[in-house]
Structures are given as C-alpha cells and as structure tokens.
N, C-alpha and C positions, 0 to 999 in steps of 0.2 A: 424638339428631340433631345438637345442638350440639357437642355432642364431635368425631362425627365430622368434623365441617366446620373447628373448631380442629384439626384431627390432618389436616386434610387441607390446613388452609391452613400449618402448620406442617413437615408434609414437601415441602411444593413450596415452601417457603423456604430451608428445609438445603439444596435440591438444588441448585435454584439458586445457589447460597452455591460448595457442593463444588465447582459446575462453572465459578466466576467465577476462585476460588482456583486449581484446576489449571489453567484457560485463563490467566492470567494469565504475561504474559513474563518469562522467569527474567533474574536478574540477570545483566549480561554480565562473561564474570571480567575481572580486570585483564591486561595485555598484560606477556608475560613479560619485556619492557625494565624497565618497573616494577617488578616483581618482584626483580630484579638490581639493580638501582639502589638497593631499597631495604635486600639484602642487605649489598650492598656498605657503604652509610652507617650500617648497624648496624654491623658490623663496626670500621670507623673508630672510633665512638663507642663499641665494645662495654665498652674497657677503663675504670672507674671510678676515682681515685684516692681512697682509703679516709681519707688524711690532710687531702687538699685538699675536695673534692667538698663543697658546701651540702646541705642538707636535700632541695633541689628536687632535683638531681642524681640523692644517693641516692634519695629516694622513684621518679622518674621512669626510671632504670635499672638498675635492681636486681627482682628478682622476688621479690614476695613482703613489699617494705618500702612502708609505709604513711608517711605522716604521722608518728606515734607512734613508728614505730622510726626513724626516719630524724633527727628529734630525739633520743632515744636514742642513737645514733650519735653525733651532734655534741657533748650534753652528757659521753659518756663520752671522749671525745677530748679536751674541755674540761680536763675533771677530771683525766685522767689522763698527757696529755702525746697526742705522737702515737702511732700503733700504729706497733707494729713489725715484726710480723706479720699476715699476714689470718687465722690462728686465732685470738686476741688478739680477734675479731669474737664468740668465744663469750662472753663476760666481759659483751657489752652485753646488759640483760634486755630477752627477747622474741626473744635472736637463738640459733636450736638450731643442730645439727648438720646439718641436714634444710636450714635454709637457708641453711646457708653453705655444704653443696657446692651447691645451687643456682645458686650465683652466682660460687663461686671460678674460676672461668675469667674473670668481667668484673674482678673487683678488684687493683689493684696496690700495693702500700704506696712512696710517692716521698716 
C-alpha cells in the first residue's frame, strides 16, 4: 500500500517536472545583426601573430591551445629565436599536426 502511494506520488512528480520543462519558454536566438557583427570582429581579430602574440592571446585565439601550450609557445620562442615559419609550430611539445591545420588559417609569422 505504501509503495503504491510512493510510486504514485513519484509519477505525478516526473510529470509534472516533464510538463514544466517542455512548457517552459525557449530561448530567443540572437538577432542576425549580432551574429554579423560578431563575424565580422572574429574576422578582424582572426589573424594571430606567432612571433608577437602573449600567452593570453595564443590561449584566447587559437583552438585547441590551453594555458600549458600557449606557455609552450612563448618559452620555445624564448629559446629559440622567433619562428620563421608556422610549421616550425610543430617543434613546440603538445603542438601536432592535427592542431596546426586547425589553426593555420589564423597564424601569421611578422
């Protein structure tokens, strides 16, 4: 008898639940000026200088670079002079193949 009355108070909970969550108002998208706007300013900013760029930089627009590589980056730049190339980006550890065409369209060596 207790069961049933837990199992009864427990499915008119779920439903209730399901039916708050579907009734519930979808988020409104963003307005496609925004959306342009924001293309646009990636774009501007897409290109990264490899020689110049801080830690924050790379971590920030680069896909796929952390903290740890992005440090990485600077200390192999340190050490070795500037790049001279963005293949030259393979030589720093943690950095593959994989994610340097990831990114070879934003990097420019100046």
């Amino acid at each position: 008898m207790q069961n049933a009355y837990i199992s009864s108070l427990l499915f008119a909970f779920l439903t209730s639940l399901s039916v708050a969550t579907s009734a519930a108002p979808s988020a409104k998208p963003e307005a496609p000026a925004a959306v342009a706007a924001q293309s646009v300013q990636a774009e501007q900013s897409a290109k990264v200088n490899l020689n110049g760029a801080d830690a924050e930089t790379l971590r920030r627009d680069l896909f796929g670079i952390g903290a740890a590589k992005a440090k990485a980056i600077i200390a192999y730049r340190e050490s070795n002079g500037p790049f001279t190339a963005v293949d030259e980006l393979l030589e720093v550890k943690g950095i593959g193949k994989a994610l340097l065409e990831k990114n070879r369209d934003r990097l420019i060596i100046n």
